[in-house]
C-alpha positions, 0 to 999 in steps of 0.5 A: 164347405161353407161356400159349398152350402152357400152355392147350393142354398143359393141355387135353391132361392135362384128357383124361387126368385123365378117363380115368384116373378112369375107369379106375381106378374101374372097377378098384376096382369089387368087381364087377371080378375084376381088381380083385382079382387081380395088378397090378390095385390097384397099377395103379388106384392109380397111376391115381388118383395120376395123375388127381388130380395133373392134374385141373384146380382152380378157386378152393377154398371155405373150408368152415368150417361150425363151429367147437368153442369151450368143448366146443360146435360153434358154425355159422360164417357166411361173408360178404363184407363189402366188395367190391374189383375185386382182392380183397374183404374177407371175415368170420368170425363165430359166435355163440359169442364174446363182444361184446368179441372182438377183430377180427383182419384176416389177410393173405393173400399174394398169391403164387400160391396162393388165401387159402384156404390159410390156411383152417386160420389162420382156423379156429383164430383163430375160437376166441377173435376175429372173423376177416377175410381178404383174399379176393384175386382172380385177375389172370386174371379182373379186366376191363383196365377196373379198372385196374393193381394193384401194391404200392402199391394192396396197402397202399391196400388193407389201410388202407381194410380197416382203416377199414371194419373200424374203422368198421362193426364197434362202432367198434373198431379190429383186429388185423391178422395178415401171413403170409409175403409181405404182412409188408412191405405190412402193416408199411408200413401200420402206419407210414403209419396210426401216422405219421397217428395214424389212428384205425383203426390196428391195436392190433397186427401179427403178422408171420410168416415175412415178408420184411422183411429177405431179406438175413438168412438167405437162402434159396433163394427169395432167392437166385433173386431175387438172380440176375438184373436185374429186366429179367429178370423183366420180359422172361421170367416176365411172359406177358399173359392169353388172350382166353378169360379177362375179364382178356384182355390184362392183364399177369400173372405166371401161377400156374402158373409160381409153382407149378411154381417151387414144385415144383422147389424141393423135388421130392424132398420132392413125389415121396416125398408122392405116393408114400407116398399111391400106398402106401396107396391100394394096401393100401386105406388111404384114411384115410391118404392122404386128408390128402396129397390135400386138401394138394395139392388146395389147393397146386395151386390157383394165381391169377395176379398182376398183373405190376406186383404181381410186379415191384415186389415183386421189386425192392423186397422181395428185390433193392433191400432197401428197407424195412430200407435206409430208402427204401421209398415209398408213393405217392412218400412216404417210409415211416418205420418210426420212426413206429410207437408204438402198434401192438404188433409180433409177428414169427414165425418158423419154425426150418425155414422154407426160404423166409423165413430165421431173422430176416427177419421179426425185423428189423422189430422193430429197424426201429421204434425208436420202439415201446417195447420192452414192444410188442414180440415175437419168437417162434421156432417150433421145428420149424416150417416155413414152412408150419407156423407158420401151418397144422397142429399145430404151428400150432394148440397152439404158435403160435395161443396165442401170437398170442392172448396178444399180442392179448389183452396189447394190446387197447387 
């Protein structure tokens, strides 16, 4: 019933989001002496303020149409180079970078939000490498026929990603860069590829803000997880699909409520963003609030997850600590994170990041004793938040370069 009573109160806002469209516009026609007079540009930016917070959103397009490398535009070409029921592979290319660039796999979480929040990771990661993205789908919309998809699938996933990355691009193997959740997955992978001596195993892994080990700083995010029994999660967050979607019947754990968790954690800071833009469309500063605009247009853009994805995650990464206590499994085998000897480890992490704490992520370099210490490297950004580090200034001036050095140091 939950995603039921969702549909409907979002049918609901869909009409009002119209309406206060067109209201607004009408109050913004120079040929309205309203519009001119009294509270007539306060009421017309608390319309559009309004109307673009319930507007409904499908999936984003990336748009990366070019990028500036050496003082010269260079067109991007977006391709899918292989198709999965949950989630394809995706390439960037210009013809601006050398043949020798380097191939970097970027891993986009699976939590809620599409991998075109990382649109701004891509582009800056296009200057120097030939970017791929895991491109994953919304639960919603996979046909019960293509099966179950939990973390084990993920880290099938990145491993076969890998290989076709090793296997049709020069024979090279890539880099792989983890934000945020898939650090653990992506990890894992690494430990299985390194333990296989597969050949495809990437010559490194960037990890950032990831929650290799929650129990290290937790924040508040953590401590939710921590809260309740997994039964919980089970039994409260897990909804199944409508029959309007192709994904009818399949257990999910909606986008919605990621969002609105989301939301809730720092409500203050969302008000005071909405309101700072409702200040500047009313003194006719589109400029100024147009960077809000195009932030929430993509933070309100959310997919579901299957429900196996969720809960094993949940109870793996957060209450069963399984990576850092030595007992996490793939496919019924033990992964040992001993193993990694060649691919070199760089965790990030950002000073202010109020999701993964300050050393979650650096834990994984001490969960790899096997990997000599000249592969391995912790960068902390200072300032940053959770967002920062991968998206923004602060991501493109200091922590791009030092992903680019690390790359460049081990490009086998």
């Amino acid at each position: 019933m939950l995603y039921h009573a969702y549909e409907l109160h979002r049918s609901f806002l869909n009409g009002a989001s119209a309406w206060a469209t067109v209201a607004a516009e009408v109050l913004t026609n120079p040929a309205n002496p309203l519009g001119y007079l009294g509270m007539g540009p306060v009421a017309a930016s608390a319309l559009e303020v309004f109307a673009h917070a319930t507007a409904p959103r499908g999936k984003p397009v990336f748009g990366i149409d070019k990028v500036a490398v050496g003082g010269k535009d260079w067109p991007v070409s977006e391709t899918t180079v292989l198709p999965k029921p949950f989630g394809d592979l995706k390439r960037f290319h210009h013809a601006g970078l050398p043949a020798n660039a380097p191939r970097l796999l970027i891993v986009a979480p699976m939590s809620g939000h599409y991998a075109t929040l990382l649109r701004g990771t891509v582009e800056r990661m296009l200057e120097s490498c030939e970017v791929f993205i895991t491109d994953w789908h919304d639960a919603r919309l996979v046909p019960l026929a293509d099966g179950r998809f939990d973390l084990d699938d993920y880290i099938d996933y990145l491993i076969e990603f890998l290989e076709h990355i090793g296997a049709h691009e020069n024979g090279a193997a890539a880099h792989m860069m983890a934000v945020c959740q898939p650090s653990v997955p992506a990890f894992a992978a690494a430990a299985i590829m390194n333990r296989n001596r597969h050949p495809a195993a990437p010559l490194t892994l960037t990890m950032m803000g990831g929650p290799i080990d929650t129990r290290c700083s937790p924040t508040t995010v953590n401590d939710l997880a921590m809260e309740r029994p997994i039964e919980w999660f089970r039994n409260s967050v897990i909804v199944s699909v409508p029959m309007s979607y192709r994904g009818a019947g399949r257990r999910v754990y909606p986008g919605f409520l990621q969002l609105a968790g989301f939301m809730s954690m720092n409500l203050g800071s969302h008000m005071i963003s909405h309101y700072e833009m409702f200040k500047h469309l009313t003194i006719g500063d589109d400029d100024s609030a147009q960077p809000t605009k195009d932030f929430y247009e993509e933070y309100r853009s959310v997919c579901d997850m299957t429900a196996e994805f969720y809960l094993q995650t949940v109870e793996e990464v957060f209450q069963k600590h399984s990576i850092p206590n030595g007992e996490f499994r793939h496919r019924g085998e033990l992964v040992d994170p001993g193993a990694i000897t060649g691919t070199a480890l760089l965790a990030i992490e950002g000073e202010r990041d109020d999701i993964s704490g300050i050393g979650q992520t650096r834990a994984a370099l001490d969960l790899a004793p096997g990997l000599a210490p000249e592969k391995k490297r912790y960068y902390l950004a200072e300032g940053a938040g959770h967002y920062g580090i991968f998206n923004g200034s602060k991501w493109r001036t200091k922590v791009a370069p030092v992903v680019e050095e690390f790359i460049a140091a081990h490009a086998g």
